[in-house]
C-alpha positions as CSV (number, residue, x, y, z in Angstrom):
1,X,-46.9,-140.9,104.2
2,X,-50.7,-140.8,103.3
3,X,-51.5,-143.2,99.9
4,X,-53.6,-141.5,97.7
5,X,-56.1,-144.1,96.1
6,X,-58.4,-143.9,93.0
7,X,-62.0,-144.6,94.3
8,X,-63.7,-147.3,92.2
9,X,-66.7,-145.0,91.0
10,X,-63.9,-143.2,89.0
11,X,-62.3,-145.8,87.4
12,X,-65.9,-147.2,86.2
13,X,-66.1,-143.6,84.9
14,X,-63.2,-143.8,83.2
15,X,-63.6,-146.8,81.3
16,X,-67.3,-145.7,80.7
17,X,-65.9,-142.3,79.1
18,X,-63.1,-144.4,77.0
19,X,-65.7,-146.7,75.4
20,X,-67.8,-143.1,74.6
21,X,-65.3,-141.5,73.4
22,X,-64.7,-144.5,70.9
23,X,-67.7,-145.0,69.7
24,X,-67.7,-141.1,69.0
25,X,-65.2,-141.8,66.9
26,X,-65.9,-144.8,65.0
27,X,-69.4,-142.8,64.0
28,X,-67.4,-140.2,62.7
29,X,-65.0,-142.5,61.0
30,X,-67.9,-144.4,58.9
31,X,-70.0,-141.5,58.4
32,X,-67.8,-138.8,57.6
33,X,-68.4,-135.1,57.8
34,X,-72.1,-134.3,56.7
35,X,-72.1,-130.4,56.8
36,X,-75.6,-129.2,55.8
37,X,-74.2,-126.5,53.2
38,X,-75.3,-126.7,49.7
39,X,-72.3,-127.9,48.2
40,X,-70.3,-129.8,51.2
41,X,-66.5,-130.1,50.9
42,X,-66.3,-133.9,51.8
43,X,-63.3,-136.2,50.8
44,X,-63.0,-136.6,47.2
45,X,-61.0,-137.9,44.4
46,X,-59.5,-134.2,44.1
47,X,-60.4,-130.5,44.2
48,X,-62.0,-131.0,40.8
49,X,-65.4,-131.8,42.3
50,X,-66.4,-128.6,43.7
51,X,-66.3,-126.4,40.6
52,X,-68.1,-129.0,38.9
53,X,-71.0,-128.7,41.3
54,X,-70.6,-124.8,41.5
55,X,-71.2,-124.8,37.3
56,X,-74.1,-127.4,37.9
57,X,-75.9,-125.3,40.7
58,X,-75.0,-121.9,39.3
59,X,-76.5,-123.1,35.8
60,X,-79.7,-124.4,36.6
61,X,-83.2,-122.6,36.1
62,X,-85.3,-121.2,38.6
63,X,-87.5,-124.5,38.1
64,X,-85.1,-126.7,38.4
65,X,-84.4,-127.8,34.9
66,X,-81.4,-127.6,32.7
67,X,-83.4,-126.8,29.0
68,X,-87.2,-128.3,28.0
69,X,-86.2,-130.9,26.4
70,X,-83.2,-132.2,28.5
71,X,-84.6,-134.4,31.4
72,X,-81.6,-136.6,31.1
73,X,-79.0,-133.6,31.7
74,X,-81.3,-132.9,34.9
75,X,-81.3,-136.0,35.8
76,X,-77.8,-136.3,35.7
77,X,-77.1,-133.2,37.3
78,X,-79.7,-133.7,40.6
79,X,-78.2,-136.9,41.5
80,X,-74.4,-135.4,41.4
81,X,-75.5,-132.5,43.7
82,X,-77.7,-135.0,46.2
83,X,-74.6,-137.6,46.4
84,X,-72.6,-134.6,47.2
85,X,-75.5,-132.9,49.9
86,X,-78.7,-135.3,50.4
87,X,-80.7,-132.1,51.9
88,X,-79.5,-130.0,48.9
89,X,-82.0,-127.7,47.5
90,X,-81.3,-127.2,44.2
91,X,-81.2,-131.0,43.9
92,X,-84.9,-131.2,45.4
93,X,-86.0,-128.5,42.6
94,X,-84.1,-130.9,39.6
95,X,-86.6,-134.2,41.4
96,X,-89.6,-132.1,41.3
97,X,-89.5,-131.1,38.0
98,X,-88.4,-134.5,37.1
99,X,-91.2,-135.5,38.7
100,X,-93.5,-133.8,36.8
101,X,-91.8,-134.2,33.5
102,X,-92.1,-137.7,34.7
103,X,-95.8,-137.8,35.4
104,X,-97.0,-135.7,32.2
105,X,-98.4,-138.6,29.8
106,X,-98.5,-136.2,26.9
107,X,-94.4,-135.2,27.7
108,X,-92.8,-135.7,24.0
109,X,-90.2,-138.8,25.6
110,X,-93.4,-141.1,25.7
111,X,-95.5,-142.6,23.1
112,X,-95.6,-144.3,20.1
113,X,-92.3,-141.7,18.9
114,X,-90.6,-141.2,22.0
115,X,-87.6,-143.0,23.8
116,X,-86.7,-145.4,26.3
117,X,-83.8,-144.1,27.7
118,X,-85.2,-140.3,28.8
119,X,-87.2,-141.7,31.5
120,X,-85.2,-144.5,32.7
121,X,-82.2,-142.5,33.2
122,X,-85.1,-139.7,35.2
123,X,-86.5,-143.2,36.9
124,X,-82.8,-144.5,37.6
125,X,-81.7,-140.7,39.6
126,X,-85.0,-140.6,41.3
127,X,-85.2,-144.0,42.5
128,X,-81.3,-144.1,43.5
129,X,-81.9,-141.3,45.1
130,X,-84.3,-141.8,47.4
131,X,-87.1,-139.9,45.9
132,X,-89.7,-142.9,44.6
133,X,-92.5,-140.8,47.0
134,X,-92.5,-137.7,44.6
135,X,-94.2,-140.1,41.8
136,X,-97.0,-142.0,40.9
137,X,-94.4,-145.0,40.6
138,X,-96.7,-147.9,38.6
139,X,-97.8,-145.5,36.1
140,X,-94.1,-144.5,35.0
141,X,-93.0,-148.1,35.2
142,X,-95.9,-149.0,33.1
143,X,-95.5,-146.0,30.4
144,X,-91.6,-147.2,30.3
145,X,-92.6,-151.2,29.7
146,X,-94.7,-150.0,27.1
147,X,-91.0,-149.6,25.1
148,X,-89.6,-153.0,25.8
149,X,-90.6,-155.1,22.3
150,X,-90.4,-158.7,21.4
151,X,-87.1,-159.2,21.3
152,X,-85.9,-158.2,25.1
153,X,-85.2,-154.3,23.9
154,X,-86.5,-151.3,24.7
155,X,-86.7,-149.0,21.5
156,X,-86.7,-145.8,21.0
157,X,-83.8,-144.8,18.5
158,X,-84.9,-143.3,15.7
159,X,-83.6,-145.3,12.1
160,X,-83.5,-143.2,9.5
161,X,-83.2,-146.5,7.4
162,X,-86.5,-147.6,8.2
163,X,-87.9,-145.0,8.9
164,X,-89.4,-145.7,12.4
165,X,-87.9,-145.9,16.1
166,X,-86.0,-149.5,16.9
167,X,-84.6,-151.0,20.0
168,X,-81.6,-149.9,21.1
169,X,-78.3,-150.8,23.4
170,X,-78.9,-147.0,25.2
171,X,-82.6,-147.2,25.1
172,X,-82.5,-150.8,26.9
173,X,-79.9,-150.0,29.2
174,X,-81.2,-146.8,30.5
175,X,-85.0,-148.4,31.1
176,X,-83.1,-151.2,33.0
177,X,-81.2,-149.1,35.7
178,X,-84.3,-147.3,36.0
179,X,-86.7,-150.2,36.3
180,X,-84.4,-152.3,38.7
181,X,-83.9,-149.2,41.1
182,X,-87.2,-148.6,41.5
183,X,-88.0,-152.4,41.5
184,X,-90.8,-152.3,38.9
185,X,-89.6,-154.8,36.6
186,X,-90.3,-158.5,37.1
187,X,-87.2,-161.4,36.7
188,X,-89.1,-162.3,33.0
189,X,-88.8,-158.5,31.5
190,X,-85.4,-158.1,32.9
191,X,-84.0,-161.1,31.4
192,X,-85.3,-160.6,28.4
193,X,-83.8,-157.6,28.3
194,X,-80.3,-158.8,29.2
195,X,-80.7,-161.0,26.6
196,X,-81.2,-158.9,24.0
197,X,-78.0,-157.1,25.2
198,X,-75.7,-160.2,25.0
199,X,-76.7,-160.2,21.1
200,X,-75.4,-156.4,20.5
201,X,-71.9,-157.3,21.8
202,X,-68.8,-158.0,19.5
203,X,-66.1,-160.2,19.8
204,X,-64.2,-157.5,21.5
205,X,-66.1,-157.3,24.0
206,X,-67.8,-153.7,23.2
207,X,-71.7,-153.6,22.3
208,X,-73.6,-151.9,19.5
209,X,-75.9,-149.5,19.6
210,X,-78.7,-151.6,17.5
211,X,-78.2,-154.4,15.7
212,X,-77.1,-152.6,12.4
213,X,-75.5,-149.6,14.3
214,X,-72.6,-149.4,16.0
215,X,-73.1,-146.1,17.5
216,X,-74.0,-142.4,17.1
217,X,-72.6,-139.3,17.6
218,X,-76.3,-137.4,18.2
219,X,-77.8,-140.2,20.7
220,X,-76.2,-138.5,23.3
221,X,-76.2,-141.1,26.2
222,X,-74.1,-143.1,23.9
223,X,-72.5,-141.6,21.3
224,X,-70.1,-144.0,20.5
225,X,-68.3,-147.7,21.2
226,X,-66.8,-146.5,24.8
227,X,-69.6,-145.2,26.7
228,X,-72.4,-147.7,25.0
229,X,-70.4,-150.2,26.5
230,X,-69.7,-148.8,30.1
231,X,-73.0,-147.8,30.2
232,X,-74.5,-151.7,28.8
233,X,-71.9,-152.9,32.1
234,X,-73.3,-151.0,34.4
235,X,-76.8,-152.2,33.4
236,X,-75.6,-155.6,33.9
237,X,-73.8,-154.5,37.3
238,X,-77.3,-153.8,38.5
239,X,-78.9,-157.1,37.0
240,X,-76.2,-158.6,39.4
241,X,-74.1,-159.8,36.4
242,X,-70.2,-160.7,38.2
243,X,-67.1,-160.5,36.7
244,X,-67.0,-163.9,36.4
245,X,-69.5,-163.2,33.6
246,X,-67.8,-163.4,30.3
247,X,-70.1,-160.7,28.6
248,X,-69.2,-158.7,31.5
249,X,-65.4,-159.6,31.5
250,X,-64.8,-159.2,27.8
251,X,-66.9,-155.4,28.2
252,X,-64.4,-154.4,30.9
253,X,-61.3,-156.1,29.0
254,X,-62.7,-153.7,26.0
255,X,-62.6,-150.1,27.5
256,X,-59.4,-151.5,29.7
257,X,-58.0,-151.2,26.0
258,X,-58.9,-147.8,25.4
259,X,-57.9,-146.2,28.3
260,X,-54.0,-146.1,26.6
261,X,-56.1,-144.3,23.7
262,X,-58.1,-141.4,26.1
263,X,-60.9,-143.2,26.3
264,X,-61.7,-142.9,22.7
265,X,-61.9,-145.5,19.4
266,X,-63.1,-142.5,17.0
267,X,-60.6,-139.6,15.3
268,X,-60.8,-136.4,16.7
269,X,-62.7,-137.5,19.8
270,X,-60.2,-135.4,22.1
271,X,-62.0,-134.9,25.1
272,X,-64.5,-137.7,25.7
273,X,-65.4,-137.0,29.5
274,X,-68.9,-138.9,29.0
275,X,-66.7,-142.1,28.1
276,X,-64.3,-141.4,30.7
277,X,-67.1,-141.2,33.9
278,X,-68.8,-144.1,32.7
279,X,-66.2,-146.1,32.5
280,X,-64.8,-145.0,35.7
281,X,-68.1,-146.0,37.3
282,X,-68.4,-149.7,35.6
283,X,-65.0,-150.1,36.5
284,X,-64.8,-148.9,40.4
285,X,-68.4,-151.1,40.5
286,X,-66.0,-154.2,39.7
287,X,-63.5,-153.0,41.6
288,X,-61.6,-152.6,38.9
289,X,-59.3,-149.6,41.1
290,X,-55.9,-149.2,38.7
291,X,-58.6,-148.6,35.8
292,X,-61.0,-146.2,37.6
293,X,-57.8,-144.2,38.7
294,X,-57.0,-143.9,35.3
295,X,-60.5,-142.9,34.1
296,X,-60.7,-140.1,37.0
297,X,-57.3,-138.8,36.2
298,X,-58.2,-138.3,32.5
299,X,-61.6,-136.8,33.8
300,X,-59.5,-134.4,35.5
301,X,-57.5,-133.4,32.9
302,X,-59.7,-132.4,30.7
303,X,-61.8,-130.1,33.0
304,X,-63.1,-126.7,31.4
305,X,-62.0,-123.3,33.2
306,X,-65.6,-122.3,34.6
307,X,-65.6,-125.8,36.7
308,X,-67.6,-127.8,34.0
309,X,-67.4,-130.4,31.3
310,X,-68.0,-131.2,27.9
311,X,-67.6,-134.4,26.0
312,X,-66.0,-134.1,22.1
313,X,-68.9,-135.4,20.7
314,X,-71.6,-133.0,21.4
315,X,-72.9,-130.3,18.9
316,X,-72.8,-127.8,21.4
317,X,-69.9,-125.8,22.5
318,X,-68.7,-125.0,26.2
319,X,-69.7,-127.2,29.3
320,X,-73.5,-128.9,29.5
321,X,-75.0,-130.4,32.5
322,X,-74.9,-134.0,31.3
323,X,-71.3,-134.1,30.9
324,X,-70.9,-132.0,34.1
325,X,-73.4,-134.3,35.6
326,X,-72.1,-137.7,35.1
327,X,-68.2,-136.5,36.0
328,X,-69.3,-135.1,39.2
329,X,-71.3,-138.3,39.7
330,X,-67.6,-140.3,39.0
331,X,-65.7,-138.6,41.4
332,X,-67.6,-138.8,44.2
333,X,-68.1,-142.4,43.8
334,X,-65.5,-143.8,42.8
335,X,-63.3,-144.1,45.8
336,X,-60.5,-142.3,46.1
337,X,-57.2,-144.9,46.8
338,X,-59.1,-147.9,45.4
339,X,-58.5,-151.0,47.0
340,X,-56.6,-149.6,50.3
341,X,-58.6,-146.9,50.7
342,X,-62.1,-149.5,51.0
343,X,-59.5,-151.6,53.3
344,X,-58.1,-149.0,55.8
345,X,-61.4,-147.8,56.8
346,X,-62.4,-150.9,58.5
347,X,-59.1,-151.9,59.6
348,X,-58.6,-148.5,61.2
349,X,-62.1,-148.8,63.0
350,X,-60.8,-152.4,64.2
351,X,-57.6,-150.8,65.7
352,X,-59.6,-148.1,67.4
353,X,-62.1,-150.9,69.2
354,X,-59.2,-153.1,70.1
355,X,-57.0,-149.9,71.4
356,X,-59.8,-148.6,73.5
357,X,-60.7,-152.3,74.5
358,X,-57.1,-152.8,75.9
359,X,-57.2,-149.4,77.4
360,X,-59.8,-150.0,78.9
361,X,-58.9,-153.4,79.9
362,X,-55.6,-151.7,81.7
363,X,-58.3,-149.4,83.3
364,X,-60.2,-152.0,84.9
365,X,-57.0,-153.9,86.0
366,X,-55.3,-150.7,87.2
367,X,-58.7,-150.5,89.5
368,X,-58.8,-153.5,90.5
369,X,-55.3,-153.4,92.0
370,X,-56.0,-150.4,93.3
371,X,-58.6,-151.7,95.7
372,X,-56.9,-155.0,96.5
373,X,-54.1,-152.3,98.0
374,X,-56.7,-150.3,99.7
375,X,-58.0,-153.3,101.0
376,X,-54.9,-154.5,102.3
377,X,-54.0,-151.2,103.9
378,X,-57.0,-150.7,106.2
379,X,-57.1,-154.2,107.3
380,X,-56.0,-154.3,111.0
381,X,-52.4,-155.1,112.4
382,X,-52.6,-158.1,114.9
């Protein structure tokens, strides 16, 4: 009987086609799926997500804004559609006019009566974003600097008290994300800054708004104790403050506590989805995962029937694009499993290299026997 042998070409073949194949799918492993449609349907924390962004897309204006005097709510809402899509449109026309708004010296958020936090929550989407290029970037960080005063705060709360515009816990915080993103703060500024942060905090652990204001309702990116103080953390995340930090530890410690409580420290503050996303984002960026689960289950839970969101505390009624925004933003970040879902990914990309490793191993040794046979068959009989 006639041996049939496997020529060596095709077992290089073969173990060249293996280690293809695997790298094929380790790419698609880390990467995901990137569909180029406007509002993707990639992994998520749950089902939640894509109504959100429906309402966000379906509810912007033709130039890309969310209401004249709501920058914020834009900003909030381009960055959830661009982490969700990177070539989305709709987020491209929300930067644009952000830009602009952005650029306009004479726009009401700057000068002598305007606030801190407007802009650096615009600077903080564009710059996290990838969008620096659409603005005249040392202008905006100089007209934002402008706010920080004396004592390490930017103001730009308005004090009915005195009569004039103070610094604030929101105002600070907001110019700081924006300012570090965009790396247009120097290590002086930015620890003043921090500074004056440490001295709004209370012993436990939450922060004021200014120092003779805990919060309020109508300063809408922080309307009260919870989402102040997830907001303060995550400006502190991106001073790279640890949790080995006891300002930071004590802040996390203090909205751990009010998670039994809905996110919430004030009466009749029922549906506090602003407090809820923050804190789900200060707490996945500490890895926090048991509390983050918690925050994006209450998010969930308290989603409105056209897809959107709206917090308890605002004046409005029905869903807005800041609220919308910044839930969208939480679950899309904040990984979904926590802790095993970070681990299995590389594990499961380790498994695949060593199982098409050995495989191919076998391959080459299958081969080489192969040959040493073959060799042995056509040598002569003597």
């Amino acid at each position: 009987m006639k041996r049939v042998t496997l020529p060596a070409y095709r077992s290089t073949l073969a173990v060249l086609l293996l280690l293809i194949m695997s790298a094929s799918v380790i790419t698609t492993v880390l990467s995901g799926n990137s569909a180029p449609s406007e509002i993707s349907q990639a992994p998520t924390n749950s089902s939640g997500l894509s109504p959100a962004l429906r309402w966000i897309a379906s509810n912007q204006s033709s130039g890309g804004s969310f209401g004249s005097y709501n920058q914020h709510w834009a900003a909030a809402a381009a960055y959830a559609l661009w982490l969700n899509n990177t070539h989305s449109s709709k987020a491209a026309l929300s930067y644009s006019w952000l830009a602009g708004q952005l650029s306009d010296s004479s726009n009401w958020f700057w000068g002598g009566y305007g606030e801190a936090d407007v802009p650096g929550m615009s600077l903080y989407s564009i710059a996290t974003s990838g969008n620096l290029q659409l603005i005249h970037l040392s202008a905006v960080a100089t007209n934002l600097l402008q706010f920080q005063q004396a004592n390490g705060g930017f103001f730009g709360y308005y004090s009915t008290v005195l009569g004039s515009s103070v610094t604030s816990s929101v105002d600070t915080s907001e110019a700081l994300r924006g300012l570090i993103g965009a790396r247009a703060i120097n290590a002086t500024s930015q620890q003043s800054a921090v500074n004056y942060l440490f001295t709004l905090q209370n012993n436990d652990g939450s922060f004021n708004l200014t120092k003779s204001k805990s919060d309020d309702n109508l300063y809408s990116q922080g309307p009260e104790p919870v989402s102040i103080t997830a907001l303060v953390v995550l400006a502190l995340k991106d001073a790279s403050y640890t949790s080995s930090d006891s300002h930071v530890s004590k802040a996390l410690n203090f909205l751990d506590t009010t998670i039994s409580k809905g996110f919430s420290v004030q009466n009749n503050d029922t549906t506090p989805v602003y407090s809820a996303s923050l804190s789900a984002l200060a707490f996945d960026s500490y890895r926090r995962n048991a509390d983050a689960a918690a925050a994006i289950a209450f998010i969930l839970a308290h989603q409105n029937s056209d897809g959107g969101f709206r917090d308890s505390t605002r004046t409005s009624v029905g869903s807005n694009a800041l609220d919308t925004g910044w839930a969208a933003i939480a679950l899309q970040q904040v990984s979904p499993g926590g802790f095993f879902a970070s681990f299995l990914r590389p594990v499961l990309v380790v498994g695949i290299v060593i199982g098409v490793l050995a495989l191919a191993g076998i391959v080459g040794v299958v081969a080489y026997l192969v040959r040493k046979n073959r060799s042995k068959a056509m040598m002569p009989n003597l």
